[in-house]
VOLUM-276548 format. One record per residue (C-alpha): x, y, z. Coordinates in pm, whole numbers, plus 50000, padded with zeros to 5 digits. Layout:
XYZ;...
END
This chain:
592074900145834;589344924545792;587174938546046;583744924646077;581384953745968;579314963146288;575484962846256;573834996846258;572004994646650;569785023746619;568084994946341;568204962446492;569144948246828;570004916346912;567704888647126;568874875847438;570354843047416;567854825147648;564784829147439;562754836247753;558884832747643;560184825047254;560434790047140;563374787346825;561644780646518;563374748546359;564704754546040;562424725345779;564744707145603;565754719245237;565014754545344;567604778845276;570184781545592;569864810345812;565934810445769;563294807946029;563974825446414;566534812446614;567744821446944;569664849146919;568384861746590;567824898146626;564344915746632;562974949246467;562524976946680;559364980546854;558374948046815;556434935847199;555914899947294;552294892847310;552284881847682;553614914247771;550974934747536;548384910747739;549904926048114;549654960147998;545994962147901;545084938148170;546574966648442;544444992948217;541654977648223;542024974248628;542715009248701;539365024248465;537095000348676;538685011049012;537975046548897;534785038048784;533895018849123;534935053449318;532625075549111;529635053249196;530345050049524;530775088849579;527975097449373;525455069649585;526915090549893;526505128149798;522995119949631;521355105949916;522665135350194;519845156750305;519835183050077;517895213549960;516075216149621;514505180949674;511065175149536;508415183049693;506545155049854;502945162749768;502885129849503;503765105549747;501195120049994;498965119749724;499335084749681;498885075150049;495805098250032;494155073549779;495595046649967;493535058450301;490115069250057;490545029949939;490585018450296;488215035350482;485605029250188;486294990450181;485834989250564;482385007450512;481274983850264;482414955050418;480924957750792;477854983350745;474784965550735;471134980350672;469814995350956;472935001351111;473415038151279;475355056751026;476945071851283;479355037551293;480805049950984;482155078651114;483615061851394;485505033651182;486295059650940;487845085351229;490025056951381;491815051751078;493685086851193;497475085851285;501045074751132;501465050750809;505195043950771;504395020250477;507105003250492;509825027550447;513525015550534;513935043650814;510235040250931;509255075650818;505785078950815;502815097350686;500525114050941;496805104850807;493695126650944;490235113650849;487525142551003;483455139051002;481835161450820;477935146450889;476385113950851;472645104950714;470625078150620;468495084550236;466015053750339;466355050250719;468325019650624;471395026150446;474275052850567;475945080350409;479275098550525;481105129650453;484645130550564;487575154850508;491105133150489;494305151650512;497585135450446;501185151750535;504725140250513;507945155250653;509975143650352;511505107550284;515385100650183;515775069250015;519305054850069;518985028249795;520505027449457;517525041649221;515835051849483;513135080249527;513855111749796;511335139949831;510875166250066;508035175850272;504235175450140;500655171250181;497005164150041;493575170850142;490145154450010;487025153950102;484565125549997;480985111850047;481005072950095;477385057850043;477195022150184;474135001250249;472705001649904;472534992449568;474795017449430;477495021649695;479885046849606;482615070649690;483025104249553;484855137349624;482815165249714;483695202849840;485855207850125;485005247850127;483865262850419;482995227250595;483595218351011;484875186751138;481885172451391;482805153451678;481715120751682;479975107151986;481595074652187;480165042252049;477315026152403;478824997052574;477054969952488;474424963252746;474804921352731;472614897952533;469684908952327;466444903452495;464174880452274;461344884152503;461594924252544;461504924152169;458174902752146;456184924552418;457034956252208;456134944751885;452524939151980;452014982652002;449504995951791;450995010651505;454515009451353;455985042451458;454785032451861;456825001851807;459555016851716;459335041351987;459045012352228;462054994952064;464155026552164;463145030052514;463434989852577;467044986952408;468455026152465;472115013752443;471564997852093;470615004551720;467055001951639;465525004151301;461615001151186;460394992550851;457514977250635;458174948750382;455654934850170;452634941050465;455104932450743;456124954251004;460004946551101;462384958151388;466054952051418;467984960551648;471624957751600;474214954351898;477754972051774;481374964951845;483014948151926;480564924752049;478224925151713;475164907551689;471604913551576;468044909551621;464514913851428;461184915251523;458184910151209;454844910851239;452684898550959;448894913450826;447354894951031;449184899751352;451394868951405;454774880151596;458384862351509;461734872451700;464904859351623;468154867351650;471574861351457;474284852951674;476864866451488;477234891951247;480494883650970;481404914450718;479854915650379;477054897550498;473444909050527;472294892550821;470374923850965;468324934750690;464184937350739;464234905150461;465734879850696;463774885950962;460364878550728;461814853050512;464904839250696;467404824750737;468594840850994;472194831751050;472604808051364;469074794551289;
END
């Protein structure tokens, strides 16, 4: 009997009996025997079950996003270390500087009424001085100076400040992903605020060569307002003797004279943190009216010289 001839197994190889993950394709009837796959029928070289091709680039896949994760996570850690060559911090103190100019001016507008000392404006303005940590994560702050430079009136009535702000940081590392680090900065403005007129206004004007001024300590406030002191003064002679009167009768408040349409008016204003007003008018023909407004509430104008000759006067 012959030998059976021996196939060649550097070409094919022959499939495990127990078709593990390979169902036998059924031969369909009046196809030639021997065709379709069969258990044990042999496979080409190099040939990989799909479920296995599926492991391998599943494990792949696993170990690039591992690597990936451990990149982030050690470049999140070395960026945010305190290092040299950050940048410099004078934009964010620039931005807190505008922050502070926005501030101060809106509490000017909103509180100062006519006839108010302007010397209030430097106070509010000067106690806006000291630390702003804005919210940052570690609570570093910016240290915010506000100076006064002088204080005026143009009409007697309104109030104009000059004030030198200076804003410095020590640096700021932000620990979040994205996040912004500097180093350590500062700004410096000085501006004229104008409040108690028609055109209120803030502008920057010219630090050079300019002192700070200290600003005197606001007067206690010396109880109610006297209705009946007011009165007596306001019969003097002549406008500038009433005012003088005004002064020496209330010396612990703000007093204010003017002339509106033929009246003569006095108001004298009691500040914080007690605030409350009161005007005297006196007509052409010498009739006296006092009144006073109880309460004073921001942005309004219940101490001007027109609500004490044409009212109302708040409270009344």
């Amino acid at each position: 009997m012959a030998e059976p001839s021996r196939v060649n197994s550097s070409l094919r190889r022959r499939a495990p009996c127990r078709c593990v993950g390979l169902a036998a394709t059924p031969r369909l009837e009046g196809s030639p025997a021997g065709s379709g796959r069969r258990c044990g029928a042999s496979l080409p070289l190099g040939t990989v079950p799909t479920r296995a091709r599926a492991a391998r680039v599943a494990r792949g896949l696993a170990l690039l996003l591992s690597a990936a994760l451990v990149a982030l996570v050690v470049g999140m850690t070395s960026g945010c270390s305190v290092q040299t060559g950050l940048p410099s911090g004078d934009r964010a103190a620039k931005a807190e500087l505008k922050r502070l100019q926005v501030s101060v001016f809106n509490e000017a507008s909103s509180n100062f009424r006519r006839g108010f000392d302007p010397v209030v404006l430097a106070r509010w303005a000067t106690n806006d001085s000291g630390t702003s940590p804005q919210g940052a994560e570690d609570h570093t702050p910016f240290d915010d100076l506000v100076e006064a430079l002088s204080w005026s009136s143009t009409d007697g009535a309104d109030g104009v400040v000059d004030l030198r702000m200076s804003v410095t940081t020590i640096g700021y590392e932000d620990h979040t992903f994205g996040g912004e680090s500097y180093g350590p900065g500062s700004a410096q403005r000085c501006v004229r605020i104008h409040v108690g007129s028609a055109d209120e206004s803030v502008v920057t004007v010219d630090c050079g060569g300019r002192t700070p001024v200290a600003v005197p300590a606001a007067a206690k406030p010396a109880g109610p307002l006297d209705e009946k002191k007011l009165l007596h003064v306001m019969g003097g002679k002549s406008l500038p003797a009433i005012e003088a009167a005004a002064r020496k009768a209330f010396p612990t408040q703000s007093v204010t004279a003017s002339t509106l349409d033929g009246y003569w008016v006095v108001v004298v204003v009691r500040e914080a943190p007690d605030l409350a007003c009161m005007g005297g008018s006196r007509d052409p023909d010498g009739k006296v009216k006092v009144s006073t407004a109880p309460r004073i509430r921001p942005g309004e104008g219940d101490c001007g010289a027109d609500r004490f000759v044409y009212g109302p006067v708040y409270g009344h």
